[in-house]
LUMMI-960580 format. One record per residue: residue in one letter; x, y, z of N, C-alpha, C in turn. Coordinates in steps of 0.02 Angstrom, whole numbers, plus 50000, padded with zeros to 5 digits. Layout:
N
aXYZXYZXYZ/...
//
This chain:
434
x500155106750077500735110150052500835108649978/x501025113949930501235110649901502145108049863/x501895103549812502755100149819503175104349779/x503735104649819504365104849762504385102449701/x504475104549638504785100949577505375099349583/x505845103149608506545102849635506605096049671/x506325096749718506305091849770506265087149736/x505565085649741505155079249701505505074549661/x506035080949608506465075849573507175074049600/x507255077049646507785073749698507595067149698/x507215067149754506955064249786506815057949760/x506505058249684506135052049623506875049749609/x507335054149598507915050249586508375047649610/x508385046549687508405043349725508165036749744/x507535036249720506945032949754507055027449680/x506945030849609507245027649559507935023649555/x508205022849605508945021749589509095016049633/x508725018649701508615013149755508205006049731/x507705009649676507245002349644507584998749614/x508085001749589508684994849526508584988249581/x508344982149572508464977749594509304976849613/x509624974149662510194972149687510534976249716/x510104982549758510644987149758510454983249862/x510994984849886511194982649970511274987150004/x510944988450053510974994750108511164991450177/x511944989850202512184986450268511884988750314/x511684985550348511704983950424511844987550494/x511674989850539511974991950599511494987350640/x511984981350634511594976650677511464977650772/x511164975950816510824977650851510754985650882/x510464988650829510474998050826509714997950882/x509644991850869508734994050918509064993450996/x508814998651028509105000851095508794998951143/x508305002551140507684998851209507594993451230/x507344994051281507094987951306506354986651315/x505904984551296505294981651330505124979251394/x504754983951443504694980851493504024979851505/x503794975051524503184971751527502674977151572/x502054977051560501654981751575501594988251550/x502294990351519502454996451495502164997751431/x502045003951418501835006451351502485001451272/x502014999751242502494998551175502555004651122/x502975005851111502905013151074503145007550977/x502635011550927502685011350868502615018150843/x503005018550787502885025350748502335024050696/x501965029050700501485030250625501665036650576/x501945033850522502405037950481501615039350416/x501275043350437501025046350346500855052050349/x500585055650302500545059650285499795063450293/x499715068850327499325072850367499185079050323/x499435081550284499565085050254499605086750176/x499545091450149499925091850069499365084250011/x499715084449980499595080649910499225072349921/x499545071349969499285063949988499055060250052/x498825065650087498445066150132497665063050119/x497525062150057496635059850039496775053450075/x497215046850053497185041150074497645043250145/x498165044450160498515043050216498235047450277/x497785050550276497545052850351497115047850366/x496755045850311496295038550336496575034450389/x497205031150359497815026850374497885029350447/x498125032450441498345038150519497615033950578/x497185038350560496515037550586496315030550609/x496245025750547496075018250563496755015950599/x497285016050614497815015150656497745015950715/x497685023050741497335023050805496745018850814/x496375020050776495705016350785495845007150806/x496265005150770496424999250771496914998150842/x497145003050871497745003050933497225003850993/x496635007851009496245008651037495665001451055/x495524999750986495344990751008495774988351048/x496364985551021497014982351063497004985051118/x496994991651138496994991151211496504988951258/x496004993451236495424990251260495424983451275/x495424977151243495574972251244496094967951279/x496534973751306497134970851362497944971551332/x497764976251271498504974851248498874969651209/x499714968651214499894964351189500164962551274/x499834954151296500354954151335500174956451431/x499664961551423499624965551474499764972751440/x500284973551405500614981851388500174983151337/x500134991451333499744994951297500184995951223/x499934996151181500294999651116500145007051117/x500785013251106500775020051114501125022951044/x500565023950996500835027550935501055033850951/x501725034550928502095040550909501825041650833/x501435047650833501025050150760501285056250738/x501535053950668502055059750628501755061250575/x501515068350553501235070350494501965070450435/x502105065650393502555069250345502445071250285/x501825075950282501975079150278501875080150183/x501895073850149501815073750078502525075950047/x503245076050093503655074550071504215071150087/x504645067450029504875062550041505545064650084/x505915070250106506405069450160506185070250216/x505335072850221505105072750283505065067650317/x504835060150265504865054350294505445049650326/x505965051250295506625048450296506855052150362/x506855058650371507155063250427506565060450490/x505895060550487505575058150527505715049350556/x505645045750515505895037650517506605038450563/x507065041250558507865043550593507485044050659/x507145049150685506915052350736506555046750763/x506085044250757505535037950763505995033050805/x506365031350760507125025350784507345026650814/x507855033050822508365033050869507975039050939/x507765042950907507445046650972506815044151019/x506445041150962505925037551018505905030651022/x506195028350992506405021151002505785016350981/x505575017850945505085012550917505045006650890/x504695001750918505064994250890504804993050828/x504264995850795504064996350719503755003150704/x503755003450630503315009350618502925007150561/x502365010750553501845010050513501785017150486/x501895012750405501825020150365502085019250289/x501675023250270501905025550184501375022250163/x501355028050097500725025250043501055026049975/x501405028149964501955030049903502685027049902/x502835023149860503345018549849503905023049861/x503815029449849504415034149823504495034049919/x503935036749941504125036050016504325030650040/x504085023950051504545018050068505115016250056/x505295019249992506215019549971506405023949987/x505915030050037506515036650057506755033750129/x506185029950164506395027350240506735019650238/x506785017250192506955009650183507605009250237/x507935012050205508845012950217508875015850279/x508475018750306508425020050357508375015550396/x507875012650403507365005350450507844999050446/x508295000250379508724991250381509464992650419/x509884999050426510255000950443510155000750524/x509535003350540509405000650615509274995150625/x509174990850602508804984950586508084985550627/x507664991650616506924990850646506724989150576/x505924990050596505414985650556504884990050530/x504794990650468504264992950409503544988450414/x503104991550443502444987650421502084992150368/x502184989350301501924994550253501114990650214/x500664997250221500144992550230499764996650153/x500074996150093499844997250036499884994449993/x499754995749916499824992149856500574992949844/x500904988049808501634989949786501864987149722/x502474988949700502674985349636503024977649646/x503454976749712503804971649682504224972149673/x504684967749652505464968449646505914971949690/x505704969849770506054970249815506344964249862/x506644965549910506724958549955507144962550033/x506694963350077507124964750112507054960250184/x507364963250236507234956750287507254962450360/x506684968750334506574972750379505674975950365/x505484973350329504624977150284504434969350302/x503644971150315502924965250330502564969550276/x502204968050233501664970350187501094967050194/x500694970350206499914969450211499524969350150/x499654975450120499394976550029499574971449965/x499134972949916499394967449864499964970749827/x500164962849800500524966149739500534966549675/x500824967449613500674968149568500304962549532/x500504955749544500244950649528499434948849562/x499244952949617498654952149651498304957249641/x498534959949586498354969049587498114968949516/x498494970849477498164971949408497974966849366/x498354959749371498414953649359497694953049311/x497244953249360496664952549343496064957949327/x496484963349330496104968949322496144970649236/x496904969949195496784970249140496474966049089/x496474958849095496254955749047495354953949068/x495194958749120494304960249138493934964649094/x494414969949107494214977149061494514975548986/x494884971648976494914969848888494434965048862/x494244960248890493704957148872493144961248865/x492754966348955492464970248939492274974648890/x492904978448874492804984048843493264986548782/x493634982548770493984983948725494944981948724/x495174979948672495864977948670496454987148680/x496084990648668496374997348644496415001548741/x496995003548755497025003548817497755011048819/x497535015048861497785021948887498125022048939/x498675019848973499105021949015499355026849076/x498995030849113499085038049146499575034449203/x499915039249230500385037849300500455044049343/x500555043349387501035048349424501755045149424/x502135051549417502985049249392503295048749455/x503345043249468503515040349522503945032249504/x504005029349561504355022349562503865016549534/x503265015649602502755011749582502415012449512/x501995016749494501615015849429502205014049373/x502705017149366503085013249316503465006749324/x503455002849370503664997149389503104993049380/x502434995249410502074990649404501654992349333/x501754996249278501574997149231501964993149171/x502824990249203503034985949179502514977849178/x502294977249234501784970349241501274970649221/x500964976749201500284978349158500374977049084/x500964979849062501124978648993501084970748975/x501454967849019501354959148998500634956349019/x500344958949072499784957749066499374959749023/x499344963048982498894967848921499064962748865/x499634961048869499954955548793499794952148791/x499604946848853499114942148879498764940548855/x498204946348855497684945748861497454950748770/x498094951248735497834953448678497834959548670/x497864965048711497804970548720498184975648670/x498014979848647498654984248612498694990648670/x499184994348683499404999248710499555005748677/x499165010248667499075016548639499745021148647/x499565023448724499895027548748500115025748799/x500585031548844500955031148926501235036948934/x500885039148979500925046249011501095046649104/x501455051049102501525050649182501555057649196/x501175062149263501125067749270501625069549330/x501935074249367502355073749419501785074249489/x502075072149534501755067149592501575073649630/x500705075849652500535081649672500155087849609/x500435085549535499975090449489499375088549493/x498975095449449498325093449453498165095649390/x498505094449332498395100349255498345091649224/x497615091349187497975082649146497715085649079/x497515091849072497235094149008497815093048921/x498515092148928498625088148876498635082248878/x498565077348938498645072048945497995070148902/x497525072148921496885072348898496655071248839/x497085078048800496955079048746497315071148694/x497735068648714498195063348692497625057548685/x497335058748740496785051448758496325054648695/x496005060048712495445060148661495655057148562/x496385060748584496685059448496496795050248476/x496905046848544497025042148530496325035848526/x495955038748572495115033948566495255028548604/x495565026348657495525019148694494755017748708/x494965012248722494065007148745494185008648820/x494795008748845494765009048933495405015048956/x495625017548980496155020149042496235015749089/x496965014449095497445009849176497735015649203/x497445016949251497575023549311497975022049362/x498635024049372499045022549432499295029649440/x498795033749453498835040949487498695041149537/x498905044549590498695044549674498705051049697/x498465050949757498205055249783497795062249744/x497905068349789497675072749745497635073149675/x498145071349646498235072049585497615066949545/x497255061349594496795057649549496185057849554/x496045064949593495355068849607495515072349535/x495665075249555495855080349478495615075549415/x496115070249411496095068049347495325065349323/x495015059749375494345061249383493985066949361/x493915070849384493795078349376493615080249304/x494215080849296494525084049228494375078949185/x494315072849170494095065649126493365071349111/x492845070449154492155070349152491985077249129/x492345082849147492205089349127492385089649071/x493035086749027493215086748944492575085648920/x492015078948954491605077648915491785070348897/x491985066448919491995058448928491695056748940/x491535049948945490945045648972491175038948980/x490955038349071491355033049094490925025649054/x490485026949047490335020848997490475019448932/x490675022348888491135022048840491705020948876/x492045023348907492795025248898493125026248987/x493205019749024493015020249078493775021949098/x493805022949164494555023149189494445017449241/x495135011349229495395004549287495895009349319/x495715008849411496115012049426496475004349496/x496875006149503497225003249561497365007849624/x497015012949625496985017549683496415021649684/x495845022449644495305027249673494875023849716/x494725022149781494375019649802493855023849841/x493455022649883492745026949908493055032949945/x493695033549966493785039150000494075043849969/x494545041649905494565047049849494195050049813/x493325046449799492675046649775492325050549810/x492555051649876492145053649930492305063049906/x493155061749901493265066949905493155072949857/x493065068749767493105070549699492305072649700/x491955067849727490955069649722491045061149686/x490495059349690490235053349687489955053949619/x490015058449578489735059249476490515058249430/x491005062349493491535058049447491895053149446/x491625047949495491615041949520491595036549506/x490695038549463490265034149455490435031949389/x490375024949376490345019349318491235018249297/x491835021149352492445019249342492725012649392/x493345009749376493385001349389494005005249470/x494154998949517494474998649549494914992149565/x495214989549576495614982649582495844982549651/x495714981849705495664980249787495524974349807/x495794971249864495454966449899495044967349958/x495034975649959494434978449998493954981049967/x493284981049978492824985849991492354989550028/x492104994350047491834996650103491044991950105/x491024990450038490324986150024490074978650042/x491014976650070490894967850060490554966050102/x490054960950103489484958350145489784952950184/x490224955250249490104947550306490084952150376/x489974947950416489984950850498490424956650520/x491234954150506491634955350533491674965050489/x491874964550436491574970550378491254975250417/x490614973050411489914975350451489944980850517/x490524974350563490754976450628491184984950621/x491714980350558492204985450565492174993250539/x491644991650477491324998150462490985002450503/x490444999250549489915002550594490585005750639/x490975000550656491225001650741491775009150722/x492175007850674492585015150638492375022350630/x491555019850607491315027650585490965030050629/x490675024750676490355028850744490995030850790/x491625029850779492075031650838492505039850820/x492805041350852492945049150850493525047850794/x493555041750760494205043350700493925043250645/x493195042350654492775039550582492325046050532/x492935052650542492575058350531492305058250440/x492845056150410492735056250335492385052050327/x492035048550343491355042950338491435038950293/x492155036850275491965030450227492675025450253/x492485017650220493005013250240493435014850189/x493915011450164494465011050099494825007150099/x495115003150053495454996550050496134998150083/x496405005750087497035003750116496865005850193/x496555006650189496255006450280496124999850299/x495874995150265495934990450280496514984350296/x496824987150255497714983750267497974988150306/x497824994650341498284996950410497984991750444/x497344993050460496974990850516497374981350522/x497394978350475497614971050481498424970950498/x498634977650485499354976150503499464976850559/x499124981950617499204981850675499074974950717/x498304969250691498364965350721498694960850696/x499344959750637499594956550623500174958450687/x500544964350675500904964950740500654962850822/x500084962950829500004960550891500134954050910/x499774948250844500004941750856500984937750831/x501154943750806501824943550788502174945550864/x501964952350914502304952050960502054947651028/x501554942051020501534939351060501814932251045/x501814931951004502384925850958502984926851006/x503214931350963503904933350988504084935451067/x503604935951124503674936551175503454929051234/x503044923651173503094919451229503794915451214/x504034917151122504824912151130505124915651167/x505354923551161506164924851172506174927051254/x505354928051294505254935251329505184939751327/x504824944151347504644951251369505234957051337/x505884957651389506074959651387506734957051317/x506674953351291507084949051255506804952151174/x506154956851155506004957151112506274960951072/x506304961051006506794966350982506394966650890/x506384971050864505974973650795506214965550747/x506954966050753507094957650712506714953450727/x506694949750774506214943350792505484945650792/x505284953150803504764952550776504414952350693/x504874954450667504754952950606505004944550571/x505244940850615505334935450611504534931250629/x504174933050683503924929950729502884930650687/x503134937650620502694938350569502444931950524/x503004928850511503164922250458502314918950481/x501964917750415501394913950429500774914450461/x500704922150501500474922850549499924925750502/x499204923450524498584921150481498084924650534/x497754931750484497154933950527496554931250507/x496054929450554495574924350534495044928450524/x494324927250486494034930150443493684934650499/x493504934750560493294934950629493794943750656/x494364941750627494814949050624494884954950583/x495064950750506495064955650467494444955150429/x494384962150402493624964250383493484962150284/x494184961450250494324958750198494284950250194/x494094946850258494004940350243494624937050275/x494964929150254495764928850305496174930250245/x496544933350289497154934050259497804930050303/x498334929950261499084929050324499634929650282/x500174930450314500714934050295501234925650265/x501544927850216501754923150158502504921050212/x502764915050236503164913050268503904912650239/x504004915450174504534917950146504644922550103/x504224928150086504124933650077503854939550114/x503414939450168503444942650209502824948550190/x502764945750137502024949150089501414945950127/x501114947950083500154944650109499834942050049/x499444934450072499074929550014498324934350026/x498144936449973497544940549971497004938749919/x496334940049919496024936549885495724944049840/x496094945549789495814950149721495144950049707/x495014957349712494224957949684494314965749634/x493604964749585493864970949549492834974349563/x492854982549574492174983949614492264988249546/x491424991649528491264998149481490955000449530/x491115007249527490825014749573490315015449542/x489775015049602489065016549589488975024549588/x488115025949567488175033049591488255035549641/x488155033849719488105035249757488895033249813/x489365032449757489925031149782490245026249811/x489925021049819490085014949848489945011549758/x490635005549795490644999749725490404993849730/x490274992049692489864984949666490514979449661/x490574973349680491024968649655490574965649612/x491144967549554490934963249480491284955149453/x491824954749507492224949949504492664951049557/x492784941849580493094941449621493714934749612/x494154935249637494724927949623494344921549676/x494364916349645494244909949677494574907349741/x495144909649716495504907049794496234913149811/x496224911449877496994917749863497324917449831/x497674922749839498204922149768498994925349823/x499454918649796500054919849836500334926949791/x500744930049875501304936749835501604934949807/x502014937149742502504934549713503064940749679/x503514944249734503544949849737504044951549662/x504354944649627504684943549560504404940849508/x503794940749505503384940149446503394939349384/x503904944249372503894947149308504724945649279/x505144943949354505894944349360506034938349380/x505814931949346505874923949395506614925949354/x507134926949328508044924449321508404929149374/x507964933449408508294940249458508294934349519/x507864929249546507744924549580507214925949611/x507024922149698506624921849727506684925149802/x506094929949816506334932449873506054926149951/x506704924849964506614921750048506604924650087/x506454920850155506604925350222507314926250227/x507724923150221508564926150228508734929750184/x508324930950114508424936050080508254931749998/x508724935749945508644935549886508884929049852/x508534925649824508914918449820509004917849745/x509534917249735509624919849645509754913049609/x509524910349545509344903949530510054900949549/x510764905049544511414897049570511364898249629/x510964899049685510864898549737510914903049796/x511324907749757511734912949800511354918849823/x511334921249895510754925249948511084931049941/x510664934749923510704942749933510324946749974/x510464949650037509824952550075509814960350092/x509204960350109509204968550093509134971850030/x508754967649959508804971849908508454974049884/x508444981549878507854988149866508014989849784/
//
């Protein structure tokens, strides 16, 4: 489909407004209805997008979800009970998600949902999910400067994300550095943490451009780059819109070896989709790759693409954080079912029952990971890959040891996000803040 401008900027300004750090969305404390009964189907929602503009990464998502719910059962479940995704295309827009997330909750009663790849979407359903008090397993890259005490994150964040991606490509290739976005929440939030990272590391900053979320025209953007001459491009364009830009880079007549593009979102299945020439010799910043060499990888690659969800034939780093969030929920709801009981379970304590809970290298296909015991984020170990010709990336560098979330990075006087919430340096807890 494509998007509204109308909309879109609804929608961004909404989604913009919700990001102000400190803003509070109350409570309808025990809104979760159901009950769990043992043996019975567990119903979760899978909230992405099937459709329209950003469908390249989120049908993956969709896909490796099942794929990942289909192990679990096989395997006996959580418990004995089966997990039963309720699967919602929304669709590539943001009231589809929010009106869907409503429906998910109160009509099918789902004790979590899994979903979103776009920040703008996670702040359209946020207020949704904390008002019920169900549970967000959001399994992408993000900016930060949130705190809530209803979202598990699987993906990195800004500090595990570009951190190390800019002062690679400035050493590499040059101090002189180009800016592109989609105009959205994330790329300009986390383009705030790129900027200090670029200063860092010496960098000067040319330009900053942002296109609206779904175009595919970057021909003045273009022209700006050519006028300005950077040594590199920092790409926080998504979806469709970063086939195109790809695209359109290589057809002006660029050359990714001169003049490469660091992206924080093109990975092998956006490559897959663009052709593998406009791909080739540009940077990525993931703690996945479809390339990484251990068993479990190996397993999870073979076992995905030989199965009936593995049609687009490639892995992708945020497929890899669905896939770990489901079995992060599994050992989260068996946590939470040998303290409280079966029938005693409820989306709160399972997102309580998340705290610490560590997939071992044997599980996830990215190596171990586990979920941060007062942020609710994930300790992930940063790698930065170059796209070969043939579409798969090379790791050119990798971080030594994990690297904790640190979802205020950039905001240590805003305070520290805890599990009871926002802890502001005179001490005082704020929770719930989007």
């Amino acid at each position: 489909m494509k998007f509204s401008r109308r909309k879109f900027l609804k929608t961004s300004a909404m989604a913009g407004a919700l990001a102000a750090p400190g803003i509070w969305i109350p409570k309808s404390r025990g809104a979760w209805g159901a009950t769990l009964t043992e043996g019975k189907p567990i119903k979760v929602g899978v909230l992405f997008s099937l459709t329209g503009g950003l469908a390249v990464p989120e049908e993956d998502s969709t896909l490796v979800m099942q794929y990942a719910i289909d192990e679990i059962n096989a395997a006996g479940g959580i418990a004995g009970s089966p997990i039963e995704p309720v699967i919602i295309d929304a669709k590539s827009d943001f009231s589809v998600y929010s009106e869907k997330a409503r429906e998910l909750i109160l009509r099918d009663q789902v004790i979590s949902i899994f979903g979103c790849y776009t920040s703008a979407s996670r702040k359209a359903i946020l207020p949704i999910v904390m008002q019920r008090d169900n549970l967000l397993f959001y399994p992408t890259c993000y900016e930060g400067a949130e705190c809530t005490q209803n979202t598990v994150c699987t993906g990195p964040l800004a500090n595990q994300h570009s951190k190390d991606l800019i002062p690679y490509m400035v050493e590499n290739f040059g101090k002189r550095v180009f800016f592109v976005g989609s105009n959205y929440v994330w790329p300009k939030e986390l383009n705030k943490n790129a900027k200090i990272w670029l200063e860092n590391a010496g960098g000067e900053l040319l330009g900053e451009e942002y296109i609206p979320l779904g175009d595919s025209e970057f021909g003045p953007v273009l022209n700006k780059i050519r006028e300005a001459q950077p040594d590199f491009i920092f790409s926080t364009v998504v979806g469709a819109s970063d086939i195109a830009f790809h695209r359109q880079f290589k057809q002006a007549g660029f050359d990714a070896e001169k003049m490469p593009i660091a992206s924080l979102t093109t990975g092998e299945i956006e490559t897959k989709a663009m052709g593998a020439e406009y791909g080739a010799g540009h940077f990525l910043s993931a703690p996945y790759f479809m390339a990484l060499d251990n068993p479990t990888n190996e397993k999870f690659v073979d076992g995905f693409l030989s199965s009936p969800y593995g049609k687009n034939g490639v892995t992708h780093y945020n497929m890899s954080e669905t896939y770990n969030s489901a079995y992060v929920f599994k050992a989260a709801m068996e946590k939470a079912i040998a303290e409280h009981g079966f029938e005693e379970v409820t989306p709160a304590r399972v997102r309580d029952a998340c705290a610490g809970v560590k997939l071992s290298a044997d599980i996830s296909p990215e190596g171990e990971t586990w979920v941060d015991e007062d942020n609710f984020n994930t300790w992930l170990v940063p790698k930065i890959g170059i796209c070969q010709s043939d579409g798969s990336f090379k790791i050119v560098k990798q971080a030594d040891a994990h690297v904790a979330p640190d979802p205020y990075s950039i905001y240590p006087d805003i305070g520290t996000c805890k599990a009871n919430g926002l802890v502001a340096p005179d001490g005082t807890v704020r929770t719930d803040v989007i």
